[in-house]
C-alpha positions as CSV (number, residue, x, y, z in Angstrom):
1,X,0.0,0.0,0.0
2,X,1.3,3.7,-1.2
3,X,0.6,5.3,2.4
4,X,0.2,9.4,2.8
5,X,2.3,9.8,5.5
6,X,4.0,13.0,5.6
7,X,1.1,15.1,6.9
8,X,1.5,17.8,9.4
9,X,-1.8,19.7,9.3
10,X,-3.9,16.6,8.6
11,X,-4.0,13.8,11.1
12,X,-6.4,11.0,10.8
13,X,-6.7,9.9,14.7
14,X,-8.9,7.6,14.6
15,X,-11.5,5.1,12.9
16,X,-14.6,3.3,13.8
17,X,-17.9,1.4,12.8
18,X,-18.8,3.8,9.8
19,X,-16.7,6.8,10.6
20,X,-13.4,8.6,10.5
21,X,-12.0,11.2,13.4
22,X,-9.6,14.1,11.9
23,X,-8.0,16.8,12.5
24,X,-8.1,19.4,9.3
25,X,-5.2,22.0,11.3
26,X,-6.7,22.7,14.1
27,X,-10.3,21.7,13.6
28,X,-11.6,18.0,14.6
29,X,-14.2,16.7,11.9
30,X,-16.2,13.1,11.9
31,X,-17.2,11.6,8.3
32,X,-19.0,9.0,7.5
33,X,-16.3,6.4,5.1
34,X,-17.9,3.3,3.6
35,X,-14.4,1.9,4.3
36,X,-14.3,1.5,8.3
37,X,-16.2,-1.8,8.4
38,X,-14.7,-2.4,11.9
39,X,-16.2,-1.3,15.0
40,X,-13.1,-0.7,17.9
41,X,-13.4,1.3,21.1
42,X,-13.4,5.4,20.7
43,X,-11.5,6.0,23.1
44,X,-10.4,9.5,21.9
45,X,-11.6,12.3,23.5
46,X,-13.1,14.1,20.5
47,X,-15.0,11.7,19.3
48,X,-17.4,13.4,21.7
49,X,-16.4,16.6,21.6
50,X,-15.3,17.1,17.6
51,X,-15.7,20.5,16.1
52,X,-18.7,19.2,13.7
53,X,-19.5,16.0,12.3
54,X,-21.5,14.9,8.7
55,X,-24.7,12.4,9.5
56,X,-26.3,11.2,6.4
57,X,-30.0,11.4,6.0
58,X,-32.4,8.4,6.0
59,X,-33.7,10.8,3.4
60,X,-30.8,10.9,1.2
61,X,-28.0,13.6,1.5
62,X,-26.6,14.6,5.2
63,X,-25.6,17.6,6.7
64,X,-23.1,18.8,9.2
65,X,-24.1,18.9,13.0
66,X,-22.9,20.6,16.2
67,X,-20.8,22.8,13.5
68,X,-18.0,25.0,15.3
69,X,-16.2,25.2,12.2
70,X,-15.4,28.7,10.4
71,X,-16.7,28.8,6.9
72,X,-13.3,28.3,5.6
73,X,-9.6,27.8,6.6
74,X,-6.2,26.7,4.9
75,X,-3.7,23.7,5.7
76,X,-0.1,22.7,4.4
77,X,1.6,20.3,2.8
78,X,5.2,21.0,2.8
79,X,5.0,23.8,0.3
80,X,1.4,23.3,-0.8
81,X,-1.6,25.5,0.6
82,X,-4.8,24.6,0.6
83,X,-8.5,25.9,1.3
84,X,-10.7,24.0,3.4
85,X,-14.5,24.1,2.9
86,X,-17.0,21.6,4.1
87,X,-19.7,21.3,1.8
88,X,-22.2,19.1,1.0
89,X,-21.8,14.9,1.2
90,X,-19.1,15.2,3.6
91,X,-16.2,16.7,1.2
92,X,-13.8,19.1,2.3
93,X,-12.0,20.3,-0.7
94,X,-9.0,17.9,-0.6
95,X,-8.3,14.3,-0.5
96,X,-5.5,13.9,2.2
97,X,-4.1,10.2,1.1
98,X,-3.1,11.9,-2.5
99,X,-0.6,13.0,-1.4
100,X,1.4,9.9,-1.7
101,X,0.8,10.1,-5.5
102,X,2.0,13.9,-5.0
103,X,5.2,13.1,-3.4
104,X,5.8,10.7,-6.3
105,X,5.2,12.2,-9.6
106,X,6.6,15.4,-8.3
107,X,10.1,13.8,-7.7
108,X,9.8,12.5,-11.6
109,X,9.1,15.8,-12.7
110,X,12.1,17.6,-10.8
111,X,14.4,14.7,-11.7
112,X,13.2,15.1,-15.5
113,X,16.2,17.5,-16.5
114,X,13.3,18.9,-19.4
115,X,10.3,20.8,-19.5
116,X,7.5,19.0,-18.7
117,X,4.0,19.3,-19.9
118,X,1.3,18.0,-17.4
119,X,-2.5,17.2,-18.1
120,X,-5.0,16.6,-15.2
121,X,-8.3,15.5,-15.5
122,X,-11.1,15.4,-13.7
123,X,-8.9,17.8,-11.4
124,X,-11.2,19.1,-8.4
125,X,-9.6,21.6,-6.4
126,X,-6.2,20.9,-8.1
127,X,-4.3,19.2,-5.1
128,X,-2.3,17.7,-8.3
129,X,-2.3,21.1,-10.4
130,X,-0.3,22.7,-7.5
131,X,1.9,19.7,-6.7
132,X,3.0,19.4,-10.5
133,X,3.4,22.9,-10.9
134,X,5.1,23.5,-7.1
135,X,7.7,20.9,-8.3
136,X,8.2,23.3,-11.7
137,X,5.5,21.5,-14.7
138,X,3.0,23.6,-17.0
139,X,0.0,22.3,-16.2
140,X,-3.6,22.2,-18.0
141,X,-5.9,21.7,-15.7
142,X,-9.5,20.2,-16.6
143,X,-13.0,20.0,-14.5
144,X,-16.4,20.2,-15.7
145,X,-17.8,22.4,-12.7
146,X,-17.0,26.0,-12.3
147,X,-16.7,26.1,-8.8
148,X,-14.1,23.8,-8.5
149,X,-12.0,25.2,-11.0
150,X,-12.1,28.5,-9.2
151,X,-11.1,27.0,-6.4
152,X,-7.7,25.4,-7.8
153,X,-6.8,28.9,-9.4
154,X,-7.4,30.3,-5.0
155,X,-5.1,27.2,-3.7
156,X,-2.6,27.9,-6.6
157,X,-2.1,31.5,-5.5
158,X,-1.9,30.4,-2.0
159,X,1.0,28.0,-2.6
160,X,2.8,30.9,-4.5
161,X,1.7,29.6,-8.3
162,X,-0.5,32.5,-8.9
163,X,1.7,33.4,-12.0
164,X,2.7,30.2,-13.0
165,X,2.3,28.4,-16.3
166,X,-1.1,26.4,-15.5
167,X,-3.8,26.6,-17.7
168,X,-7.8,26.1,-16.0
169,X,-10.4,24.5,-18.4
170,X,-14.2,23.8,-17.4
171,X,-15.4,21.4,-20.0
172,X,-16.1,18.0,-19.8
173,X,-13.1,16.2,-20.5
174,X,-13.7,13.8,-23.4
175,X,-14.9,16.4,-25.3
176,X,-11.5,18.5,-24.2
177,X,-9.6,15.4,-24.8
178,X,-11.3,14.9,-28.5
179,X,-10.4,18.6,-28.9
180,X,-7.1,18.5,-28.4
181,X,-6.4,15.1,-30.3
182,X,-7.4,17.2,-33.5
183,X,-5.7,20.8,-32.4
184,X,-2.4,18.9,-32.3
185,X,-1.4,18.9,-28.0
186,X,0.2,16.8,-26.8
187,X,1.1,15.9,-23.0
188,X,4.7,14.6,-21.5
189,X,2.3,13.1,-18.1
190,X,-1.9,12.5,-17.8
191,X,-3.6,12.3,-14.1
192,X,-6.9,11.7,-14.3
193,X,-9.6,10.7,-11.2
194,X,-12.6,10.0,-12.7
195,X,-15.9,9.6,-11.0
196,X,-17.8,6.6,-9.7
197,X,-20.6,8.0,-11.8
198,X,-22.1,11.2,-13.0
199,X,-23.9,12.4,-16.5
200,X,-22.5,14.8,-18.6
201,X,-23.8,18.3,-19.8
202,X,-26.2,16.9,-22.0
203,X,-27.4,13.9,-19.5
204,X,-25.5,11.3,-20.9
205,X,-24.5,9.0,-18.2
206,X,-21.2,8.1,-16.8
207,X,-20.5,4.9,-15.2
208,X,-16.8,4.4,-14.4
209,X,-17.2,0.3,-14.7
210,X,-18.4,0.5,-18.5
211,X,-16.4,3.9,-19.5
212,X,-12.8,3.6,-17.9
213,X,-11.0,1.6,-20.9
214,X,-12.4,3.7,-23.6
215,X,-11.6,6.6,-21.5
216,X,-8.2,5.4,-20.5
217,X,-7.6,4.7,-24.6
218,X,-8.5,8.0,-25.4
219,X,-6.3,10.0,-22.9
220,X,-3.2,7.7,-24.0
221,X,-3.7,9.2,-27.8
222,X,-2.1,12.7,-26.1
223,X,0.8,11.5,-24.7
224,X,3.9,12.6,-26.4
225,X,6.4,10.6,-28.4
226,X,8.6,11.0,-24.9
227,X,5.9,10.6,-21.9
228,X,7.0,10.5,-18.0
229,X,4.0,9.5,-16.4
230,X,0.4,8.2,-16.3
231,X,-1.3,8.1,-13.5
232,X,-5.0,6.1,-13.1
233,X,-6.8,6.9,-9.5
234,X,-10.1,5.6,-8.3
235,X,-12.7,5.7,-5.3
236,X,-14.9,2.9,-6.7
237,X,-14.8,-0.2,-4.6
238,X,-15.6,-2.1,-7.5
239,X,-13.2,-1.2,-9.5
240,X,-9.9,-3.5,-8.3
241,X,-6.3,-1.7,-8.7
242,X,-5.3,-4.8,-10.4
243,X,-8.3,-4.5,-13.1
244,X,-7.1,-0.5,-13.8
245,X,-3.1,-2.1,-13.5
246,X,-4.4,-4.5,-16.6
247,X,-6.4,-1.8,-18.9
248,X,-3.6,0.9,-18.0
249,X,-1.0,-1.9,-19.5
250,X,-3.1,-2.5,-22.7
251,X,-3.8,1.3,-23.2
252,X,-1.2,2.9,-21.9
253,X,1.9,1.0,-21.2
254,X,1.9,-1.2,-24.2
255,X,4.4,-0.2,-27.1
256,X,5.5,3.0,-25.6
257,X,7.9,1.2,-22.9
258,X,5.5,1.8,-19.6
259,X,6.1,0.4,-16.8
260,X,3.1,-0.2,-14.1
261,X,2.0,-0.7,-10.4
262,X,-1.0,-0.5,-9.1
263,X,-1.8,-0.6,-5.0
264,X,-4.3,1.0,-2.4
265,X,-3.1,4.4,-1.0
266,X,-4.0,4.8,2.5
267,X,-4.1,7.0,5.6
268,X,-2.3,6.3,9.3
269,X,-4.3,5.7,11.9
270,X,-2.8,7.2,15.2
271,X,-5.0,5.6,17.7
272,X,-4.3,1.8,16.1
273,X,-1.4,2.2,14.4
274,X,-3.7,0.6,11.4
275,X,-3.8,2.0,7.4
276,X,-7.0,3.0,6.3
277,X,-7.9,2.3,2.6
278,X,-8.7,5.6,0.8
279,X,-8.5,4.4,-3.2
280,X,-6.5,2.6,-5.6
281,X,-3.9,4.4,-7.9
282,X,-2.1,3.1,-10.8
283,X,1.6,4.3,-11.6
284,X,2.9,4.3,-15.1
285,X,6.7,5.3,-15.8
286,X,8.1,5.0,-19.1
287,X,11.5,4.1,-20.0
288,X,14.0,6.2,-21.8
């Protein structure tokens, strides 16, 4: 397992029948994660007394409860800042255990001795955008909703990338992708985190299961003739790293000397000692 543990501003402390028990900086927050199948003793003190806590609906939907949490507030990662926002069905704004995958394609990129050109999709609040650029890559960054585009431009100028050389789309990225296979681009490294499911801007619908090797086939036409890295990461449980390890190989790896691994990435638990399961990634390098 690829574990994310160079944190100082996130800790998770503990995990239990159903939930998790972090600390976001200062600020204690319990989430429901689909994940923590175990039930163990809470014996930390702020599982009682956390600064808010997300309970799901019978209804549908959740909302946060005994909220003591400002509206907003930032955390670190090394050189990376980001904003935190709770919002609706539990997310924050940033998904702590990538930062394994940060810590590894940003050593590739510094050790590249070139220019490299860096294409994420599906890219959130650009957690990746800023490692790839912090670490010195152009980056074109690629999300469907407007909010969270506007939100990787804010954490870009708070990790001093304000003025660096990232380009933000909103567009849905196959049709980006399609775009750019005719226009000519071409991309020396693809991230991409697609979603469990969704439906696209005119209702089509998304279902990673029955889209992913298409989609994966697609994204491989923009690599260029001398790629660093792909890298595949994925939330759905039924979705095995060694299934995504297999298309990535066919799609990506094959005839362009790639290399793969594929593994959970995971978060420390303090009050076990226990790795929690947070994903799958796939790691592609390509030979010179």
């Amino acid at each position: 397992m690829w574990i994310a543990d160079n944190w100082k501003d996130y800790r998770l402390l503990d995990a239990s029948d159903g939930e998790r028990l972090e600390l976001w900086g200062k600020y204690s927050l319990i989430r429901p994660d689909p994940q923590v199948i175990w039930r163990n003793e809470r014996r930390h003190s702020l599982w009682k007394h956390a600064d808010a806590g997300y309970r799901r609906s019978r209804s549908g939907g959740g909302a946060w409860s005994e909220n003591k949490l400002p509206e907003r507030w930032t955390v670190s990662y090394g050189p990376l800042r980001f904003v935190i926002k709770p919002m609706g069905f539990k997310h924050t704004g940033l998904f702590p255990e990538q930062a394994t995958n940060w810590d590894w394609f940003s050593a590739l990129i510094r050790e590249a001795g070139r220019p490299i050109k860096v294409l994420n999709l599906f890219a959130y609040t650009g957690g990746a955008t800023v490692a790839a650029a912090k670490a010195g890559a152009s980056v074109c960054h690629v999300d469907a909703a407007k909010g969270m585009v506007a939100a990787a431009k804010e954490n870009a100028a708070l990790s001093g990338l304000a003025d660096a050389p990232i380009r933000y789309i909103v567009d849905d990225c196959r049709k980006f992708m399609e775009r750019e296979l005719r226009r000519g681009n071409r991309y020396d490294a693809i991230i991409m985190d697609p979603p469990s499911y969704g439906r696209g801007p005119t209702g089509e619908v998304w279902k990673i299961e029955e889209s992913i090797d298409e989609f994966v086939a697609l994204s491989a036409k923009l690599l260029s003739d001398d790629p660093l890295f792909f890298l595949l990461n994925s939330y759905t449980t039924g979705l095995s790293a060694s299934a995504m390890r297999y298309i990535t190989e066919l799609r990506v790896a094959k005839g362009r000397g790639g290399v793969c691994e594929a593994d959970e990435i995971g978060l420390p638990v303090e009050q076990t000692g226990g790795v929690l399961p947070a994903g799958s990634s796939v790691r592609c390098t390509f030979c010179k």
